[in-house]
TIMI-2910 file (N, C-alpha, C, CB; in pm, 1 decimal, decimal comma, always signed):
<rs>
+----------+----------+----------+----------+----------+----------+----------+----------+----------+----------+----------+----------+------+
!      n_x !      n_y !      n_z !     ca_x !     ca_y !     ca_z !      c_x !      c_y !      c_z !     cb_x !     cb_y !     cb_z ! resn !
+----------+----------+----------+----------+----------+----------+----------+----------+----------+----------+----------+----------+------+
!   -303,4 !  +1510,1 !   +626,5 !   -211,5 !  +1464,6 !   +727,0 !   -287,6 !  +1394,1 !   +839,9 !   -129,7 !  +1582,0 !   +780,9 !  Unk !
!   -406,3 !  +1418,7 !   +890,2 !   -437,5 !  +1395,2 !   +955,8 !   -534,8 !  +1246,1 !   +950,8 !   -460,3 !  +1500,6 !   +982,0 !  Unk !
!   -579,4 !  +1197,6 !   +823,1 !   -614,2 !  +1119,4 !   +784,1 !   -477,3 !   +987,8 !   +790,7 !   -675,2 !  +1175,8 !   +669,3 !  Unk !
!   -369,2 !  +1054,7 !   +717,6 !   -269,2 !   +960,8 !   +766,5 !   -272,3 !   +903,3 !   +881,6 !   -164,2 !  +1006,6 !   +767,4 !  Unk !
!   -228,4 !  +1058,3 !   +998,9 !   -188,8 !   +942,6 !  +1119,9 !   -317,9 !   +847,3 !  +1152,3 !   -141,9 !  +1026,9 !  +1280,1 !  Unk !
!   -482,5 !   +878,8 !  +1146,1 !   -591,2 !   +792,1 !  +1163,9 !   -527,0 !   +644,9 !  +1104,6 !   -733,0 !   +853,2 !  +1080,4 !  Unk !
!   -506,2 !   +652,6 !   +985,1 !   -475,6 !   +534,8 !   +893,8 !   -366,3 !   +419,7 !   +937,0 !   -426,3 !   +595,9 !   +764,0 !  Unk !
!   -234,2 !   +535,1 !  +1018,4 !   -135,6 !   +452,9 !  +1063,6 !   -157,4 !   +440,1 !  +1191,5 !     -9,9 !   +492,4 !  +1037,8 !  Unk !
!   -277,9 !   +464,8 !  +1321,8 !   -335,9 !   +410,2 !  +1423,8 !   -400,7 !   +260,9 !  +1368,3 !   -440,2 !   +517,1 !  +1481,7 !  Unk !
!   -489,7 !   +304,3 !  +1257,3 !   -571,5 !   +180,8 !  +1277,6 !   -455,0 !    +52,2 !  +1197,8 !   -753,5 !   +204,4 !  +1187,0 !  Unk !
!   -374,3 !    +92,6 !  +1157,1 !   -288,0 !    -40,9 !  +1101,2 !   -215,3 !   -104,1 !  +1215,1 !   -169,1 !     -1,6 !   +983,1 !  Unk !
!   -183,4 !     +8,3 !  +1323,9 !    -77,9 !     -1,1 !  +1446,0 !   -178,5 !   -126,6 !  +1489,0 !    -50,5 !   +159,5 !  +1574,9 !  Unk !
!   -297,7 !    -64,1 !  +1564,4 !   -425,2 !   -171,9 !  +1615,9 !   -442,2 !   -290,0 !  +1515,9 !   -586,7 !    -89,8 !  +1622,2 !  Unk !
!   -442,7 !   -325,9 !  +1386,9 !   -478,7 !   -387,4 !  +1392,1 !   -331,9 !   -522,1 !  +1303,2 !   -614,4 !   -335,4 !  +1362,4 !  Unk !
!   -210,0 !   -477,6 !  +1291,7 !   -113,2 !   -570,5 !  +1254,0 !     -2,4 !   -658,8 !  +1357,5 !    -42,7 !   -492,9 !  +1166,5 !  Unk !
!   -108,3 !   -609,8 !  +1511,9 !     +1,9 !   -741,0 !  +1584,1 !    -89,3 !   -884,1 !  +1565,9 !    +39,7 !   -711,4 !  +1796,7 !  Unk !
!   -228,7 !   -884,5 !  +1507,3 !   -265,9 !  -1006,8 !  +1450,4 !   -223,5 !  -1064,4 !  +1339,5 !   -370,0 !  -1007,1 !  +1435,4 !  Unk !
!   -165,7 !   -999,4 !  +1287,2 !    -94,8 !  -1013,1 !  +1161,2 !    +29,6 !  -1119,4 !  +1148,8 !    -44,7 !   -877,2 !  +1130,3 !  Unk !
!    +72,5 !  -1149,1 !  +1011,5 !   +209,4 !  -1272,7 !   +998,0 !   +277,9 !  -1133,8 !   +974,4 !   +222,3 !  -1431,5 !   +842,8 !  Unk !
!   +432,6 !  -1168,4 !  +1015,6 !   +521,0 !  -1055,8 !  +1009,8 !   +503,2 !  -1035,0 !   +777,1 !   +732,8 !  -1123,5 !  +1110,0 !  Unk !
!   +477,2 !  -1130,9 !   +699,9 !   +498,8 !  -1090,1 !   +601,0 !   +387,6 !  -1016,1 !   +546,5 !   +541,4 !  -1177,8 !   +538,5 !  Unk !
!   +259,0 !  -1009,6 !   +617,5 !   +141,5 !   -984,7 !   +619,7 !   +186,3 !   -798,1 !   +658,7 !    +47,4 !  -1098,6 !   +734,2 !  Unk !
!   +249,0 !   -777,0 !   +785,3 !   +278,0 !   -659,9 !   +847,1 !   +372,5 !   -600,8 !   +739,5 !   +338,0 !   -677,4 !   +994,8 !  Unk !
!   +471,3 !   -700,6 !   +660,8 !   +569,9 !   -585,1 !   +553,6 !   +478,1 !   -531,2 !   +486,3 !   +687,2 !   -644,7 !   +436,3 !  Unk !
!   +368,4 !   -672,4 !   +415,8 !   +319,7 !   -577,6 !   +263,4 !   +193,9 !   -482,3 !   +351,7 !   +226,6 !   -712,2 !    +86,7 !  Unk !
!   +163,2 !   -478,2 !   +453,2 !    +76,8 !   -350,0 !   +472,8 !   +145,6 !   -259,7 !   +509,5 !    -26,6 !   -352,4 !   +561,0 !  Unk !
!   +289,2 !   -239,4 !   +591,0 !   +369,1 !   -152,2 !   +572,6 !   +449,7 !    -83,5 !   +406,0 !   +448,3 !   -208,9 !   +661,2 !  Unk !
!   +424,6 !   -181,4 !   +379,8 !   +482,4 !   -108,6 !   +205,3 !   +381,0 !    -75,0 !   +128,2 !   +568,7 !   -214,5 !    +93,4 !  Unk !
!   +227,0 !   -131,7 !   +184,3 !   +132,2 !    -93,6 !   +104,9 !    +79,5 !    +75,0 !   +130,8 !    +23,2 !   -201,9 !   +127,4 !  Unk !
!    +87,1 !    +84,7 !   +293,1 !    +83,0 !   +246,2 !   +348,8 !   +176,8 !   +353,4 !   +324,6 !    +87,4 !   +250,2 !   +484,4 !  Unk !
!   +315,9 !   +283,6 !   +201,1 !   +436,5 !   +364,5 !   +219,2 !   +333,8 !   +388,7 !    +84,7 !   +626,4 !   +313,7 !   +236,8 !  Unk !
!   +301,5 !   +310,9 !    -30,6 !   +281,1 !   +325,2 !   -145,1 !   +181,1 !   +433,1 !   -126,2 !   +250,0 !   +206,0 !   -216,0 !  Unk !
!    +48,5 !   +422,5 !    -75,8 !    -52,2 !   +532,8 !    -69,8 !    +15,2 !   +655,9 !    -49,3 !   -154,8 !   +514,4 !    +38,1 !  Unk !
!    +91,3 !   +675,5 !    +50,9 !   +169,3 !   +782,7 !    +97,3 !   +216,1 !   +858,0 !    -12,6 !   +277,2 !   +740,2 !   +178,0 !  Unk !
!   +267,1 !   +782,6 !    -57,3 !   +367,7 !   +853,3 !   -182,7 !   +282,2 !   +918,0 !   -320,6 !   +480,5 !   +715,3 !   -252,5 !  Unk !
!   +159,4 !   +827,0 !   -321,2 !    +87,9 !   +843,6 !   -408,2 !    -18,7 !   +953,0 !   -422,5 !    +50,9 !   +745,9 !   -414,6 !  Unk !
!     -7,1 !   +965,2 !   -277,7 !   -102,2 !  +1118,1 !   -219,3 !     +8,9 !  +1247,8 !   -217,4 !   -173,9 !  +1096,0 !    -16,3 !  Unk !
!   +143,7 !  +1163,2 !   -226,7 !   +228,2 !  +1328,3 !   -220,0 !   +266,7 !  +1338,1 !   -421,3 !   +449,4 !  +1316,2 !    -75,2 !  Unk !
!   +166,2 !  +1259,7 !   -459,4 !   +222,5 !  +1275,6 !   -622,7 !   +316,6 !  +1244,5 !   -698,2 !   +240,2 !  +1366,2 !   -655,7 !  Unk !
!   +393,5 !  +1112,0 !   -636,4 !   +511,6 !  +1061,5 !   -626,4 !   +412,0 !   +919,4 !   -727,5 !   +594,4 !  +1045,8 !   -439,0 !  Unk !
!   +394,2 !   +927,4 !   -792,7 !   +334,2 !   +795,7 !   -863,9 !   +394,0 !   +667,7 !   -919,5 !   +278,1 !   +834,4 !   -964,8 !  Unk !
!   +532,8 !   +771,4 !  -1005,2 !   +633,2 !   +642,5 !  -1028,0 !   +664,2 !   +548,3 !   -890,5 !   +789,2 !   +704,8 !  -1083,6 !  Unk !
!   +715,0 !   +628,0 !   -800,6 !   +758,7 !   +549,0 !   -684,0 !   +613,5 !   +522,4 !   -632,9 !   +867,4 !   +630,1 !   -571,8 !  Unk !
!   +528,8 !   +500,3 !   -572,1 !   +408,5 !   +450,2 !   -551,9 !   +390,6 !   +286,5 !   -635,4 !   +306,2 !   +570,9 !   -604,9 !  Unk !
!   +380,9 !   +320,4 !   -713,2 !   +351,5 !   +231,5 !   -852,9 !   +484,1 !   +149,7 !   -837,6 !   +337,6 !   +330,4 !  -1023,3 !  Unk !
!   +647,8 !   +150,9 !   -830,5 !   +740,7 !    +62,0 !   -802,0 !   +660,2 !     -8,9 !   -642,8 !   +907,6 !   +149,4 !   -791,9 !  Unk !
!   +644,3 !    +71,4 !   -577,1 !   +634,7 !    -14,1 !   -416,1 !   +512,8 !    -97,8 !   -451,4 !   +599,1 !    +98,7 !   -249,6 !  Unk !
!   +372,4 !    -70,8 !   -548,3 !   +261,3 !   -151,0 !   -547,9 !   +277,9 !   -273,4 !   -597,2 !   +166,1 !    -98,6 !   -607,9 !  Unk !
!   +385,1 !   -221,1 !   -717,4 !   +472,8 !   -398,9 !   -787,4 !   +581,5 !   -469,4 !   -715,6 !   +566,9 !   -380,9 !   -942,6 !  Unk !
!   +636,3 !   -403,1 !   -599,9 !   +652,4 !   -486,0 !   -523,0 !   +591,7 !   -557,9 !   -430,2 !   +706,9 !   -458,3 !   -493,5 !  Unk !
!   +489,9 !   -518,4 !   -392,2 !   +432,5 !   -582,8 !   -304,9 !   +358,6 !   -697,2 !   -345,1 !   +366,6 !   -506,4 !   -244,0 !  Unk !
!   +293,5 !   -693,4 !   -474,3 !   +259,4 !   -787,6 !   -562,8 !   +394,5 !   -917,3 !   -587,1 !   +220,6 !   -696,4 !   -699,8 !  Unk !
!   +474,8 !   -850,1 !   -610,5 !   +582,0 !   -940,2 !   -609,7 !   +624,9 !  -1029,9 !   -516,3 !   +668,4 !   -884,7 !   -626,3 !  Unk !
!   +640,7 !   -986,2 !   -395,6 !   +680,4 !  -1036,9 !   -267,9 !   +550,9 !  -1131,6 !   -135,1 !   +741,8 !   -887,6 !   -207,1 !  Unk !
!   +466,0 !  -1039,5 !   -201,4 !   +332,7 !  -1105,2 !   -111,4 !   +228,3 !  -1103,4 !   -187,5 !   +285,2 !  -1029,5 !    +22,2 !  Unk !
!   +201,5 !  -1215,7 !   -288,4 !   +137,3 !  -1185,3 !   -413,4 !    -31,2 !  -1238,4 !   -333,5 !   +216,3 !  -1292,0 !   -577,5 !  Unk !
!    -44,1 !  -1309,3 !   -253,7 !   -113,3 !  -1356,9 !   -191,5 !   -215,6 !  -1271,0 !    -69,0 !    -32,2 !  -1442,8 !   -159,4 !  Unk !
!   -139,4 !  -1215,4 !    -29,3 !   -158,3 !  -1063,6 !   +108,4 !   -262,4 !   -999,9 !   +101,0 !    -55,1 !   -927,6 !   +105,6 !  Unk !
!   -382,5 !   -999,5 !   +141,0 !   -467,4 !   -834,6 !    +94,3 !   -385,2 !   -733,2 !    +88,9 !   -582,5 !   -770,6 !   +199,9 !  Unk !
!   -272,9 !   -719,2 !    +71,7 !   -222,4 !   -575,1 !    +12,5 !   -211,1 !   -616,7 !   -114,0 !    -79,3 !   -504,0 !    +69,0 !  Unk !
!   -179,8 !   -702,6 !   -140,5 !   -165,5 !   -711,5 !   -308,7 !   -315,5 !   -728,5 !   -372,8 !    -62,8 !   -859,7 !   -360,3 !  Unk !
!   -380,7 !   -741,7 !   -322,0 !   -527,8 !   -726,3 !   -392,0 !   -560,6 !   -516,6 !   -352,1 !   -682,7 !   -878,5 !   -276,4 !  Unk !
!   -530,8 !   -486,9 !   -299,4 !   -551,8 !   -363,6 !   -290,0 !   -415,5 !   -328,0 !   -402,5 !   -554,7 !   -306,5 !   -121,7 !  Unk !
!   -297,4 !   -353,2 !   -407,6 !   -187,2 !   -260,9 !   -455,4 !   -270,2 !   -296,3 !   -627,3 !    +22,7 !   -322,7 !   -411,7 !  Unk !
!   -300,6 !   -397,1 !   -650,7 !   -381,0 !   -439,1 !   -782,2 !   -447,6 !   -361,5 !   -841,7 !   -464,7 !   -528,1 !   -772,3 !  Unk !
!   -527,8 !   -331,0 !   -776,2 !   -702,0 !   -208,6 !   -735,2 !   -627,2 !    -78,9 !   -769,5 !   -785,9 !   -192,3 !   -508,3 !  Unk !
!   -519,5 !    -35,9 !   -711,0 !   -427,0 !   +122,2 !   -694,8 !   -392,2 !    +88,9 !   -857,9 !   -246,1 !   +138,8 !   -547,6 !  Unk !
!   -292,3 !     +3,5 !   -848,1 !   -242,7 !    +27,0 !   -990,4 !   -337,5 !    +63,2 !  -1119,1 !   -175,6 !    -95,0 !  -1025,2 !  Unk !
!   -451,6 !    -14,4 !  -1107,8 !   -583,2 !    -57,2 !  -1264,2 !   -588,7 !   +126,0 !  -1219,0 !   -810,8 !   -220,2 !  -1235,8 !  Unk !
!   -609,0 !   +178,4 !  -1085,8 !   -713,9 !   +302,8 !  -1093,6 !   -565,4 !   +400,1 !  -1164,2 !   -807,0 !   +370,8 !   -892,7 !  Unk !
!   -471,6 !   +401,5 !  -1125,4 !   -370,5 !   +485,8 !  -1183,2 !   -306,9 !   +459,3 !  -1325,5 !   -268,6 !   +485,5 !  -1092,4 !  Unk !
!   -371,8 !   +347,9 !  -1361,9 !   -323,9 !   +309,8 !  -1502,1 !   -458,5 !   +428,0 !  -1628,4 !   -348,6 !    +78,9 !  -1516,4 !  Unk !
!   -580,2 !   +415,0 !  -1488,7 !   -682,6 !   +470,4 !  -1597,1 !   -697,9 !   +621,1 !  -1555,2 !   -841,2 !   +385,7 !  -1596,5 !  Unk !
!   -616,6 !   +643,2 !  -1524,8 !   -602,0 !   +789,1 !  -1453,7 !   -477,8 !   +853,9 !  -1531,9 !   -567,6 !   +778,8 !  -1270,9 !  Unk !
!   -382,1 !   +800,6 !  -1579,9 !   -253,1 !   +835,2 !  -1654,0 !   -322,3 !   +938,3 !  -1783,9 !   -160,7 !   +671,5 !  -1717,3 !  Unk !
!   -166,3 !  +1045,4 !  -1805,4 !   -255,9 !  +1090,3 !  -1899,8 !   -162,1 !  +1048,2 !  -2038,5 !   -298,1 !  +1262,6 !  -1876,0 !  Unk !
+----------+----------+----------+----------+----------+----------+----------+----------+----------+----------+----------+----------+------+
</rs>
C-alpha cells in the first residue's frame, strides 16, 4: 500500500507536463498495475490492451507491452 501511494505521488508530480492523452494512458496504466498486484489479472490484462489500443504510441503502452509478455510467461 504504501508503495502505491509513493507511485501515485510521483505520477501526481510528474503528469501536469504531460498531454491530457499521455495523463489517461498513465492513469489506466496505474489502474492496470493496481489490479494486477491485487491478482485481478484478467482485468489488468483488459486495461493493458486498452491502453495499447487507445495510446499505442504513449510510454504506457511500451510498458503495458512489457506487463503483458511478463504475464503471458508467467500464466500457468
Amino acid at each position: 500500500m504504501k508503495s502505491m501511494l509513493i507511485t501515485m505521488l510521483v505520477l501526481a508530480a510528474l503528469l501536469p507536463g504531460c498531454s491530457s492523452a499521455e495523463k489517461q494512458a498513465a492513469e489506466l496504466l496505474e489502474t492496470a498495475r493496481f489490479e494486477e498486484k491485487q491478482s485481478n489479472i484478467e482485468h489488468a490484462t483488459k486495461l493493458y490492451k486498452e491502453i495499447l489500443q487507445k495510446y499505442p504510441s504513449s510510454p504506457a503502452a511500451q510498458e503495458a507491452t512489457a506487463r503483458m509478455a511478463d504475464l503471458a510467461r508467467t500464466k500457468p
